[in-house]
Backbone bond lengths (Angstrom), bond angles and torsions (degrees), N, CA, C in turn:
res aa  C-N    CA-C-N  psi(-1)  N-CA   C-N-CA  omega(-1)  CA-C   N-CA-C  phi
1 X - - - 1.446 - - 1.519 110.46 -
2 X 0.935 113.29 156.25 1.784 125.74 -168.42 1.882 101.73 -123.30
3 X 1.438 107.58 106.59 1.552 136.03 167.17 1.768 117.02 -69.82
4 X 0.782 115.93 111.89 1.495 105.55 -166.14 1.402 87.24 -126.57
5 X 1.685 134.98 141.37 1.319 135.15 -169.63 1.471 84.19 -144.04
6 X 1.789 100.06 130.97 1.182 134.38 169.07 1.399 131.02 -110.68
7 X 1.348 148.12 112.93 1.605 138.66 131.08 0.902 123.38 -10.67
8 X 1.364 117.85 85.85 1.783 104.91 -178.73 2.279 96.87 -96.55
9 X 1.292 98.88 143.49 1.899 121.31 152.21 1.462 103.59 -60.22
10 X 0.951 172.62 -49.62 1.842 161.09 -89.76 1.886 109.25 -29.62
11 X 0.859 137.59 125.62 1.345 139.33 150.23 1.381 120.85 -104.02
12 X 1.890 126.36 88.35 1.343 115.28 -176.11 1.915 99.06 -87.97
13 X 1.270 60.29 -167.25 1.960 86.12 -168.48 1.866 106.03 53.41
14 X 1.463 113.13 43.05 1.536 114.37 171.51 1.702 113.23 -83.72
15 X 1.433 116.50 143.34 1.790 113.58 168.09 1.710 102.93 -28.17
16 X 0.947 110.09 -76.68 1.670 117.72 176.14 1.492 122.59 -136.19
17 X 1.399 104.64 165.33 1.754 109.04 -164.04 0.921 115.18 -111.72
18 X 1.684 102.17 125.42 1.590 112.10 -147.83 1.702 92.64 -151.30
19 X 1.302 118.54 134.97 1.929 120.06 133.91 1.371 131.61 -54.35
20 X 1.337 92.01 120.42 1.617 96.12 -161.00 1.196 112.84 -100.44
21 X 1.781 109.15 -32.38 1.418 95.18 175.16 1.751 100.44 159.32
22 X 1.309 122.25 -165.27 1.072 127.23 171.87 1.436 108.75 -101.63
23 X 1.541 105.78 137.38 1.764 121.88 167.98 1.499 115.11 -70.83
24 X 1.097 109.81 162.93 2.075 117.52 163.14 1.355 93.84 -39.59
25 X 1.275 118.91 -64.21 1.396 134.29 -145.67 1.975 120.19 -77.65
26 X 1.389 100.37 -5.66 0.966 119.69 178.70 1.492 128.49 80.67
27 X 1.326 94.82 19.05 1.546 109.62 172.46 1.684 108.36 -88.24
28 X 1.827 105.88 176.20 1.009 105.23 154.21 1.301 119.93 -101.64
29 X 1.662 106.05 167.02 2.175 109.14 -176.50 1.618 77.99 -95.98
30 X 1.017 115.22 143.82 1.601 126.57 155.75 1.403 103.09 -133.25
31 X 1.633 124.54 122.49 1.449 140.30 179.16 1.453 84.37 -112.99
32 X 1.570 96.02 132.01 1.524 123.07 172.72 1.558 108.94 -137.67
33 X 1.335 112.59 142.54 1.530 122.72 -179.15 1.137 113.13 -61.83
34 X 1.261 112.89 -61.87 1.644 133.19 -170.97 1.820 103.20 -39.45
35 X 1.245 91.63 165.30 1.466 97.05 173.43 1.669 113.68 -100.06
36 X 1.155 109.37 -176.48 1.129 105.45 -179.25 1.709 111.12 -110.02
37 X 1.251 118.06 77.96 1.564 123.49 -157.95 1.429 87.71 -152.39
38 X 1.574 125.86 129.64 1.520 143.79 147.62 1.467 90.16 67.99
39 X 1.054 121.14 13.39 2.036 99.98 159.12 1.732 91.11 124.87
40 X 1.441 122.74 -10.99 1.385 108.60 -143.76 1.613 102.07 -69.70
41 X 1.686 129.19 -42.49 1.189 109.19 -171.32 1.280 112.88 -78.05
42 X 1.502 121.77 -23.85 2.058 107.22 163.64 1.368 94.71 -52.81
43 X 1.113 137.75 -96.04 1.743 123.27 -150.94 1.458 104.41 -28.62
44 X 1.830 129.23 -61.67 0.826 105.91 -159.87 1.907 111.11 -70.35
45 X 0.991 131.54 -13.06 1.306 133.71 -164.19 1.968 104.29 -86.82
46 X 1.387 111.07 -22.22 1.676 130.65 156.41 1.566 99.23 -52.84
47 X 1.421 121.45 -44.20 1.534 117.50 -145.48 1.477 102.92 -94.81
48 X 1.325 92.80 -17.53 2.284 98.39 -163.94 2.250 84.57 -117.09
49 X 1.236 106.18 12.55 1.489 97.46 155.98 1.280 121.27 -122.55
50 X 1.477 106.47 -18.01 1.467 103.51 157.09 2.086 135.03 -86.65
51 X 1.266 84.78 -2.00 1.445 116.28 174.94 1.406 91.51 -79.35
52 X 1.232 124.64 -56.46 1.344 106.87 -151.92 1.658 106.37 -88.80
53 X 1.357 111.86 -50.07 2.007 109.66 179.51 1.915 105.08 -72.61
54 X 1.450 127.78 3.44 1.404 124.64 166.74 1.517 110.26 80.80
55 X 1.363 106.88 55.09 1.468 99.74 -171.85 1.326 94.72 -143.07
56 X 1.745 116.75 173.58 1.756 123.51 174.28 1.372 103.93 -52.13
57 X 1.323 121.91 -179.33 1.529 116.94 177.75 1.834 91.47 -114.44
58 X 1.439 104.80 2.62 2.006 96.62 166.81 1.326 93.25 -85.84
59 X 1.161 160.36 -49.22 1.725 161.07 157.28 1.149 100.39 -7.07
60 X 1.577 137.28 -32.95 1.167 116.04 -163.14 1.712 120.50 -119.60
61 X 0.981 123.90 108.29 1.563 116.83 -152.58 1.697 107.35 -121.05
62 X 1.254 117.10 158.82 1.179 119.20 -151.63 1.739 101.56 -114.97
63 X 1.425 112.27 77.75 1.465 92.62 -174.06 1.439 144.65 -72.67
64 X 1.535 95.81 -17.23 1.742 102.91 172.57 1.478 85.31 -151.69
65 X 2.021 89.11 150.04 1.428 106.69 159.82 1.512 113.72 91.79
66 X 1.618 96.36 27.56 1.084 99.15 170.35 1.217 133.28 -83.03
67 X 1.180 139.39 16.21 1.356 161.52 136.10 1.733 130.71 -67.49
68 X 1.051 79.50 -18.66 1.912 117.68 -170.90 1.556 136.26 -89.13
69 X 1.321 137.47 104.34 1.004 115.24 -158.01 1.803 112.84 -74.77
70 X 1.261 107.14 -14.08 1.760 103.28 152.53 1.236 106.01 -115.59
71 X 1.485 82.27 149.66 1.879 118.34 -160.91 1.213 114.67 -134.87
72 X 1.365 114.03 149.98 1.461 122.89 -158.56 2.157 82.32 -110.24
73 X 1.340 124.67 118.74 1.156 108.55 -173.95 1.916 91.43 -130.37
74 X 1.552 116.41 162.05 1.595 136.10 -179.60 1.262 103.54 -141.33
75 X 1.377 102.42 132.61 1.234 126.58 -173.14 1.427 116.21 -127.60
76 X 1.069 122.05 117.28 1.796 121.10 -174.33 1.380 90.24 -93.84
77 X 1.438 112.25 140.09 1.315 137.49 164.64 1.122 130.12 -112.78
């Protein structure tokens, strides 16, 4: 299997949760609905990254910065 680790931006409390795109910095923007209270926008930001590269949403794990609105995130493919 092939691990690919990303920089994610996070934007919670967005209209809807969506990939937005690439930063200056070479991250991704990820806008998520959820708030950021008890875990809810990591799960949802698991769900709109496994939505988007086609994988389980357990594939996608959040390794740093989980407190953080940028995140160090891995994705098995």
């Amino acid at each position: 299997m092939t691990q690919v680790t990303l920089t994610v931006k996070v934007v919670p409390r967005a209209s809807k949760s969506e990939v937005v795109g690439m930063m200056d910095d070479g991250s991704l923007k990820v806008r998520v609905a959820a708030v950021p209270e008890k875990g809810k926008a990591n799960d949802e930001l698991r769900v709109v990254l496994a939505r988007q590269y086609g994988v389980p949403v357990a594939n996608v794990t959040i390794a740093a910065g989980a407190a953080s609105t940028r995140k160090t995130v891995r994705i098995q493919l």
